[in-house]
N, C-alpha and C positions, 0 to 999 in steps of 0.2 A: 164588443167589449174586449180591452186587452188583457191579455193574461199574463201575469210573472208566477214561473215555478222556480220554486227553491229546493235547489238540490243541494242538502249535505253528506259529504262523501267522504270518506277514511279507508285503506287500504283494498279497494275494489277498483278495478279498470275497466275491463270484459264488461261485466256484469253495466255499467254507466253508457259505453259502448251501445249495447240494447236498449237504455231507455233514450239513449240521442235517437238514436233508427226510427224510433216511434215515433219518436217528436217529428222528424222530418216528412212523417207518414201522416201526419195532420192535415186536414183538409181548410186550413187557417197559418195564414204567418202573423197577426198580432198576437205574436206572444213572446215574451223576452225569458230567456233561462238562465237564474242566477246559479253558480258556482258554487257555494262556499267547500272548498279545498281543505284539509285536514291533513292532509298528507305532507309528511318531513321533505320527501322527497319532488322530483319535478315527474312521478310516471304520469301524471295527467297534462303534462303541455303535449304532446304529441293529437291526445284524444281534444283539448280544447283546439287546437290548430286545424283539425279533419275538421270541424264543424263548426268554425267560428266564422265561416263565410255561405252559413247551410240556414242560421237562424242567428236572432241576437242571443247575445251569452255573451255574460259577465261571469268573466273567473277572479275569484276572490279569495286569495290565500288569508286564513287564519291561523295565530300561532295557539299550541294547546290543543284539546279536544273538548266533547260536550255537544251532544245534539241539541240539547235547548239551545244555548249560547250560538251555537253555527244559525238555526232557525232564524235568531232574533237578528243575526249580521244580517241576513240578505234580507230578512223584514226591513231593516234600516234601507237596505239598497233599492228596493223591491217600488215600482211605479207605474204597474198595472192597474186596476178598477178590480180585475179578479186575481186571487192569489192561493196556489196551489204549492204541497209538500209531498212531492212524488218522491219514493226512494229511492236510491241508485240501482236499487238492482229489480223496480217493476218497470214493468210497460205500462202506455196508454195504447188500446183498440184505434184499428182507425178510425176519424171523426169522433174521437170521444170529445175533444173538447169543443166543437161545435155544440152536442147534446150539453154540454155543460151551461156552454155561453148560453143553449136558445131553455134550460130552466131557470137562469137569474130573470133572463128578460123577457119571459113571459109572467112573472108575478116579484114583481119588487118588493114584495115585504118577506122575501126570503133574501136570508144574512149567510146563510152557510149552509152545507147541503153535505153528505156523506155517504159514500157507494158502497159497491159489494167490491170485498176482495175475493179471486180467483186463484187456485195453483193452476188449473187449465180451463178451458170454456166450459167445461160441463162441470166443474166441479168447484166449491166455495173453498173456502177457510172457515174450519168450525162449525157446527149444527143449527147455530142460535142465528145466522146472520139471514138466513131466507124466508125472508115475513114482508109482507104490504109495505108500500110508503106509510111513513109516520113520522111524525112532532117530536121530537126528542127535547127531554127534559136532564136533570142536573142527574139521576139516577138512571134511565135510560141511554146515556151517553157512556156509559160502561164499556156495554156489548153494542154497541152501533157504530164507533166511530173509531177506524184507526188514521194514522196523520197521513199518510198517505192516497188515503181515500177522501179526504175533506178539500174543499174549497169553499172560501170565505168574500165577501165584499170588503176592500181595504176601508173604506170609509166606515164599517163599524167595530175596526177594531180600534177606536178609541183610547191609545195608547197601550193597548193593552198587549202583553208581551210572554211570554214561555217562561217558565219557574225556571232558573238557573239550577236551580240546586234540586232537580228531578231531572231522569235520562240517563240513555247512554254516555259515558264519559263526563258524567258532572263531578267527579270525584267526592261524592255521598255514597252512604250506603243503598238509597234508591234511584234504581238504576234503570226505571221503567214510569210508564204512565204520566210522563208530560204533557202529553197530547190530552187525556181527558182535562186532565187537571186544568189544560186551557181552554178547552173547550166549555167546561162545567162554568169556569170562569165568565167567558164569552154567553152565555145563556144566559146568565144573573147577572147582566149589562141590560139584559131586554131583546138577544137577539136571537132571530127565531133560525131554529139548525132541525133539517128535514132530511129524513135516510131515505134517499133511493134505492130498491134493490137491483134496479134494471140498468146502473151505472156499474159496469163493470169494470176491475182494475186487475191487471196481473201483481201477481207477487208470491214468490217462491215460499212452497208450505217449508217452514223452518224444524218444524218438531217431527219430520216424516221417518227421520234416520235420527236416533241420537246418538252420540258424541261426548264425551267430555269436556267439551268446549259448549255444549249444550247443556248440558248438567251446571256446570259453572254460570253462565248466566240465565240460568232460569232462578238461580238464586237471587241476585240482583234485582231481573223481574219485579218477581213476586214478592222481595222488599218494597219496591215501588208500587204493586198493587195494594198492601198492607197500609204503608202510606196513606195512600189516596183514601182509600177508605177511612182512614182517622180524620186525615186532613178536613173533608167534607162531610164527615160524621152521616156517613152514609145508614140505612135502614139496618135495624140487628140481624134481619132472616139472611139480607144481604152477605154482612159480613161473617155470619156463622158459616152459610151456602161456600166463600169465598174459601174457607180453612178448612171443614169439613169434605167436600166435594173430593178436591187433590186426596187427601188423605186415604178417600174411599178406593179413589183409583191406586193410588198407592197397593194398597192392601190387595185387590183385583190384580196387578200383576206380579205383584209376587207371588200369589198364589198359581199363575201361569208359569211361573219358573223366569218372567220376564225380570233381570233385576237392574238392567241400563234403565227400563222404563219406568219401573217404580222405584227407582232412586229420583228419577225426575220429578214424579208428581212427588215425591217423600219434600224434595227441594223447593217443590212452589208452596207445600201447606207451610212447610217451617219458614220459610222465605218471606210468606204475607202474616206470619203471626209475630214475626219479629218487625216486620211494618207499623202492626197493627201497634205493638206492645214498645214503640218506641218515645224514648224521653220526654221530658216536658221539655228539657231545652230541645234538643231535637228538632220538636215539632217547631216550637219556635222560631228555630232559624227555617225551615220549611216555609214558615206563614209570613217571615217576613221577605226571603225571596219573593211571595207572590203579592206582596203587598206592594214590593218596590218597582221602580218600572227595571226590569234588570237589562233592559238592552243600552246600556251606557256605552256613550259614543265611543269606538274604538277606531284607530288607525286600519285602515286597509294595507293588510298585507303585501308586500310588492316581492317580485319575484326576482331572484340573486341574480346581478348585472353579473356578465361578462367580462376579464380581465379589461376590453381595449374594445367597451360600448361604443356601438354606434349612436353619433350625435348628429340628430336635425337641425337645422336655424330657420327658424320660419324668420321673413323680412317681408312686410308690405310697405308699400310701396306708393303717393301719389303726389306726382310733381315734383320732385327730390331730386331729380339729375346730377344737381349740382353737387349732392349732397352724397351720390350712391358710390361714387368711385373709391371716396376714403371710407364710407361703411362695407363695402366690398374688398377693400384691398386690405384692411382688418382682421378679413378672415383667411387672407391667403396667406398672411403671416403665421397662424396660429403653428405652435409649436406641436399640440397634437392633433395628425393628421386624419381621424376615424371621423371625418364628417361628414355630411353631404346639406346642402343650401337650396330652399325653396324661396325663391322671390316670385311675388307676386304684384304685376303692373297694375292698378287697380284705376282703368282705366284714365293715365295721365294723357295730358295732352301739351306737356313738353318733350324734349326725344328719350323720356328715362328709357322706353321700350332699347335705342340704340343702343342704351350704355351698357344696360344688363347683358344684351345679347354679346356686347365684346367680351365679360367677362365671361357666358356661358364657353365660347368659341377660347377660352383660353384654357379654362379649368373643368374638366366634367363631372366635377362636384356640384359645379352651382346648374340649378334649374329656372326655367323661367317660367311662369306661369302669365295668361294676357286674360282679362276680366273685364267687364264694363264696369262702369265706377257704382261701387255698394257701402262702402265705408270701408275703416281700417277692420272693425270684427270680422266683417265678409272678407275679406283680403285674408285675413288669417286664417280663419275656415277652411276657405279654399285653399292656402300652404299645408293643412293638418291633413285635410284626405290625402296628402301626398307625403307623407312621413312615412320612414321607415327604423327609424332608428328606436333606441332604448332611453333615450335622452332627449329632451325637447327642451332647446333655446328659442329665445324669443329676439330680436333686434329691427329696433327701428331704424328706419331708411335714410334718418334724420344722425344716427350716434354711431359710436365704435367701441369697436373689441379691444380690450390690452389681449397680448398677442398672447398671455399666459390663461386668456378666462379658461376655455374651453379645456385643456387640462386642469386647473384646478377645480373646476367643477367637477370634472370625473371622478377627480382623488377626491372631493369631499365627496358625494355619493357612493363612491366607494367604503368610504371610511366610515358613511352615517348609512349604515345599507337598510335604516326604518324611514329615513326621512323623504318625503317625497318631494319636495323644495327645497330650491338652492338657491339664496340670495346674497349679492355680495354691495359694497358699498360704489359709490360711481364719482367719477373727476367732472366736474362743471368745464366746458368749454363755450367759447365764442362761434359766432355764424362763418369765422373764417377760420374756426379749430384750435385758437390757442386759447389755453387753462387761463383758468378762472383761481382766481385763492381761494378754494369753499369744494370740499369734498361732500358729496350727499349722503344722506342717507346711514350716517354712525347710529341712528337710534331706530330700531325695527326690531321684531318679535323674531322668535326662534322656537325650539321645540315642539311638543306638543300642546295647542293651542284653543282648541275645542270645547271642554270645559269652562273655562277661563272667558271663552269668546260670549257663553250666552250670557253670561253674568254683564257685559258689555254693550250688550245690543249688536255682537260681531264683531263690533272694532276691532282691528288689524293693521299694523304698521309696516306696510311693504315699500318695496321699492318699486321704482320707475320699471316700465317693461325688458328693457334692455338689459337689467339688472337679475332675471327671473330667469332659472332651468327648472324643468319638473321636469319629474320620470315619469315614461309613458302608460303606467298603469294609473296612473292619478290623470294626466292629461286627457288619457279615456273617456274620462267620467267627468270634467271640465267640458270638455268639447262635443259638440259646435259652440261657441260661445254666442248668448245671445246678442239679437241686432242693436235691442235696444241699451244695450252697454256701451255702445259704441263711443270712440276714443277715451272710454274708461277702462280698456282692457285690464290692465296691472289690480286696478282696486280690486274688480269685480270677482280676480283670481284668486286674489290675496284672502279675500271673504271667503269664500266658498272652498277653495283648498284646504284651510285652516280647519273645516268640519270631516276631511280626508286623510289625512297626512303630517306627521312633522314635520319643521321647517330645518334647515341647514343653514348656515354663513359662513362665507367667508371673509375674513373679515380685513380684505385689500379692496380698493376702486380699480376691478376690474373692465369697468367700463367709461364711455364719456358722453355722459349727457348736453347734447345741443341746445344753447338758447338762443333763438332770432324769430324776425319778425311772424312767422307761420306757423311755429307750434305753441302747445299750450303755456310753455315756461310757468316751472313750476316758482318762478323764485318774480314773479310779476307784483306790479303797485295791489294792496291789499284796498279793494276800493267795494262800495255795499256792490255793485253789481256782482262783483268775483263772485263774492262770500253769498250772493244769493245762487249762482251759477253751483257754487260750492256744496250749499244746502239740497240744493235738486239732486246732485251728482249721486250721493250719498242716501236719498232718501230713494232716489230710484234704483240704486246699487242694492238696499237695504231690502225694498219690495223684491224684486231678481231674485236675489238667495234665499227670500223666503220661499218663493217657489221652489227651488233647487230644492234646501237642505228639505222642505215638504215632501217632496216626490224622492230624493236619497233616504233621510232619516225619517218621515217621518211629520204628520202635522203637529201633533204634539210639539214635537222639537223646534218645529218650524214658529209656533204661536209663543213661546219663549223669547224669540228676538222680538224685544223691541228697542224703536228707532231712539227713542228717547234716554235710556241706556249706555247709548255710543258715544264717549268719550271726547269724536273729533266734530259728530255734529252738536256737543254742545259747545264744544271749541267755538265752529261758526257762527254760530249764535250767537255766542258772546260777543264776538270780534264785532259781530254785524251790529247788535243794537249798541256797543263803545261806541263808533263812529260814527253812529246816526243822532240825532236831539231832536229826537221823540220825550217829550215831555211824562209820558207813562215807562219810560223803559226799565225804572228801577226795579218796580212789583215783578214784572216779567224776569230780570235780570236775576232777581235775588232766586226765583222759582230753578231757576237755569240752576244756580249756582249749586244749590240745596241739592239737585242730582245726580252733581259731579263726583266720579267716585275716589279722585285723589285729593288728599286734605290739604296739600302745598299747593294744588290750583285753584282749589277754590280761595286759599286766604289772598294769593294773588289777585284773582277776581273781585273779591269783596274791597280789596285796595284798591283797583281800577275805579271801582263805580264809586267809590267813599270821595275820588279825589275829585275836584270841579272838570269841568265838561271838557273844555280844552286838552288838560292833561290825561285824561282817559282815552280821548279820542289820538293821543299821540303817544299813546302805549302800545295801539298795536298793530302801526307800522312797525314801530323797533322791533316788538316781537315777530314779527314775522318775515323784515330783512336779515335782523343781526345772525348768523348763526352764532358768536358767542355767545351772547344773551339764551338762546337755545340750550347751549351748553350749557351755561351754569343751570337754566332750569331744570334742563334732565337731568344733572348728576343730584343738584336740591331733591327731584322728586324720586330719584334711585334712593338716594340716603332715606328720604323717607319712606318709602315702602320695604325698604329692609329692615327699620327699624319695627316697621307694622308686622313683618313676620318673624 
């Protein structure tokens, strides 16, 4: 079984340091270790650098703080079977997570399971935690489970997500006990959560010494214990036990003369009675955190580029000879120099191998890479384990650079330092390189796109590949690109990026897209074959990301896209059944039409099929040669969707 631990960390190094040690000390490498970073500053690139060639780890910058909210990031990232919330500053024993793996898979109707916390081997945290294996229920999950100690089956957590507005750093007044609260949650789903005590976890005793800084947040605390017990309207002996108890001790040290320590428990009774005794609205917004799913897609944090980033150009490669000199000699022009160039021969068998090699032998920027033939995905695979930069270009072997991209991509990721994509417009050329009257690609999405996407079934409006930079923390988690996308690169980016990152434009044809007889030519006769080729593309781009964004975000999220939803496959549809004279195509057509989601195509549509057979069937050629006819439609369907908001 593979493991993802989610580690959320804020102002600790050292201490994160010793739970990497441990991890290495595992008697198992399936297991991946997400990051979530909290930290303003960069002291954890150094610590993610020692060990990011030790195990998998995903570092994940978030802006803001919040332990629930950090949880729920790397829940979204998280694509293990088991899934753990170690803290930055415990250990795991050697081979604990073997003992882990061999209790899920020796009895499958265990959902979750929660150990014994240690300050040292011979000694627990707290009097109540050393008792028998047992069944924990929505009131025994109290004193049984800290988040640390739990490990859960991702498949039964059911969308289900961590109370934003409970925890460290949620900026509420309860500042504790998110962990039961999801776990109490997790239970009254149906799933069965068993304490072992023979599962030991380090974790430094916090109340051994107090502090002022201890006194401080034991207030918080025990707001969030106070909470919790309203929230789930926990048993009365319970919540009397809960404010009573501290008080008692209270009173016991002072009478010791101790008064650091009986300010403390003074802090937890008042702490959980002002919990207890909180607002109706309050509670409210408490209930309805847990009611919502609160891990709402967020952009992954990316880490501050460097004045004069280094930039990769991955280029595959097959049969293109003719075509590599002037895609090559593109890049020797570029005005900014901070690059380096992986081409990848993906096994031709014209001399592209000679041609690439005169330009390595000229420039030691460019690299060559030699493969047996796997496709363009595989070609670019193999360019990616060979990056080094902070910047990933994409260019086919077939197009070229204006000598200005690659700087102004910089300065716009400089300038947009959330966006993780960069696209800009492209100049149509011919098979011998001279322009074409038709710039591509004016109409494509921008910003943040994510939201907006499921409501679409994904649809995404990119450009060609040669058109596309990402930064390498988004490329990360893109790559290896799957096989079966293959020569859909661009789309399948464009999708899937889109649930990662903002988009960028610039908004000049920085590039030049090639049409001749061997590539796909996106500007070809609109004929039913295309548009059934079209239909495929898209539905198996559409299945692809459902897996991605499942295994990033999340099934929930992932069972949200659907195909049907998508904007450009009912585009195809439409175009397909105009040109056919299929005798039923109307019923189907009108059905199409009904779940288009912009009001100016559908009235289009419904005028297509209104007119006789003929002139429908020669509607959408023009739409699909004319780029003016294009144009008026985009700006028709701009004016109307502005008018819609």
């Amino acid at each position: 079984m593979r493991f993802s631990l989610i580690v959320c960390t804020l102002g600790r190094r050292d201490e994160l340091v010793g739970l990497f040690d441990s991890l290495v000390r595992q008697n198992r490498s399936d297991f991946e270790t997400i990051l979530v970073d909290q930290n303003t500053d960069d002291r954890l690139v150094e610590v993610v650098a020692q060990f990011a060639d030790r195990f998998p780890l995903k570092h994940i910058r978030m802006t803001g703080t919040g332990a629930s909210r950090a949880r729920n990031l790397g829940l979204d990232h998280a694509t293990g079977e088991l899934i753990g919330f170690p803290d930055d500053d415990c250990q795991y024993f050697n081979g604990y997570l073997d003992i882990v793996g061999q209790v899920f898979s020796e009895d499958p109707s265990i959902g979750c399971i929660s150990g014994y916390p240690t300050a040292s081997v011979n000694q627990g945290i707290g009097a109540d935690w050393q008792t028998g294996r047992m069944d924990l229920n929505p009131v025994t999950v109290l004193n049984r489970c800290q988040e640390f100690t739990i490990f859960l089956r991702k498949q039964d957590l059911r969308g289900l997500r961590y109370n934003e507005r409970l925890g460290v750093g949620a900026q509420t007044p309860w500042g504790a006990e998110e962990g039961p609260d999801f776990l109490i949650r997790l239970v009254q789903t149906g799933c069965r959560l068993i304490y072992f005590p023979f599962l030991f976890i380090y974790h430094p005793d916090k109340i051994s010494t107090i502090t002022p800084r201890t006194l401080q947040r034991a207030v918080g605390y025990a707001r969030g214990r106070g909470c919790l017990l309203r929230l789930h309207r926990f048993p009365q002996p319970i919540v009397l036990a809960s404010v009573f108890r501290p008080m008692i001790g209270c009173i016991l040290f002072l009478l010791k003369g101790e008064s650091l320590r009986s300010k403390y428990y003074f802090n937890i009774a008042s702490g959980t009675l002002r919990g207890l005794l909180m607002s109706r609205a309050e509670l409210a917004q408490v209930r309805d955190g847990a009611r919502t799913r609160t891990a709402a897609i967020q952009p992954v944090l990316l880490r501050p580029l460097p004045s004069q980033p280094v930039v990769s150009v991955l280029i595959a490669n097959y049969n293109y000879a003719r075509f590599l000199p002037a895609a090559l000699d593109s890049l020797l022009e570029q005005t900014y120099p901070n690059w380096h160039a992986i081409v990848c021969d993906d096994g031709s068998t014209d001399n592209s191998e000679r041609v690439i090699q005169q330009y390595v032998d000229r420039d030691p920027r460019i690299q060559l890479l030699k493969k047996s033939n796997g496709g363009q995905n595989s070609a670019f695979n193999a360019c990616y384990r060979e990056v080094r930069g902070q910047i990933v270009c994409l260019l086919d072997a077939d197009d070229l650079f204006d000598r200005r991209k690659i700087q102004l991509v910089v300065e716009s990721f400089l300038a947009n330092s959330e966006a993780g994509v960069c696209n800009h417009f492209s100049q149509v050329i011919d098979s011998d390189g001279h322009p074409r009257a038709i710039t591509m690609h004016r109409f494509f999405d921008s910003g943040w796109l994510a939201n907006q996407a499921l409501a679409r079934g994904a649809c995404v409006y990119v450009p060609t590949t040669s058109c596309m930079s990402i930064r390498r923390d988004i490329a990360d988690l893109l790559f290896p690109i799957p096989q079966r996308q293959d020569r859909d690169l661009d789309g399948y980016i464009g999708m899937a990026a889109q649930f990662l990152t903002p988009f960028c434009i610039v908004h000049e044809p920085l590039s030049s897209y090639r049409i001749h007889a061997n590539n796909m030519g996106g500007l070809t006769e609109t004929t039913p074959q295309r548009l059934r080729y079209e239909l495929h593309l898209i539905e198996l781009r559409t299945a692809t990301l459902k897996q991605f964004v499942s295994k990033c975000l999340g099934e929930e999220l992932a069972g949200r896209i659907a195909l049907e939803d998508n904007p450009q496959y009912l585009q195809a549809a439409l175009k397909l059944l105009a040109i056919e004279s299929a005798d039923r195509r109307l019923p189907r057509a009108l059905a199409l039409i009904r779940r288009h989601p912009n009001p100016k195509w559908r009235a289009i549509w419904r005028a297509i099929f209104a007119a006789p057979g003929p002139l429908s069937r020669l509607a959408v050629p023009l739409m699909h040669r004319s780029y003016r006819v294009k144009a008026v439609i985009h700006r028709l369907m701009g004016r109307a969707n502005a008018a819609a908001t």
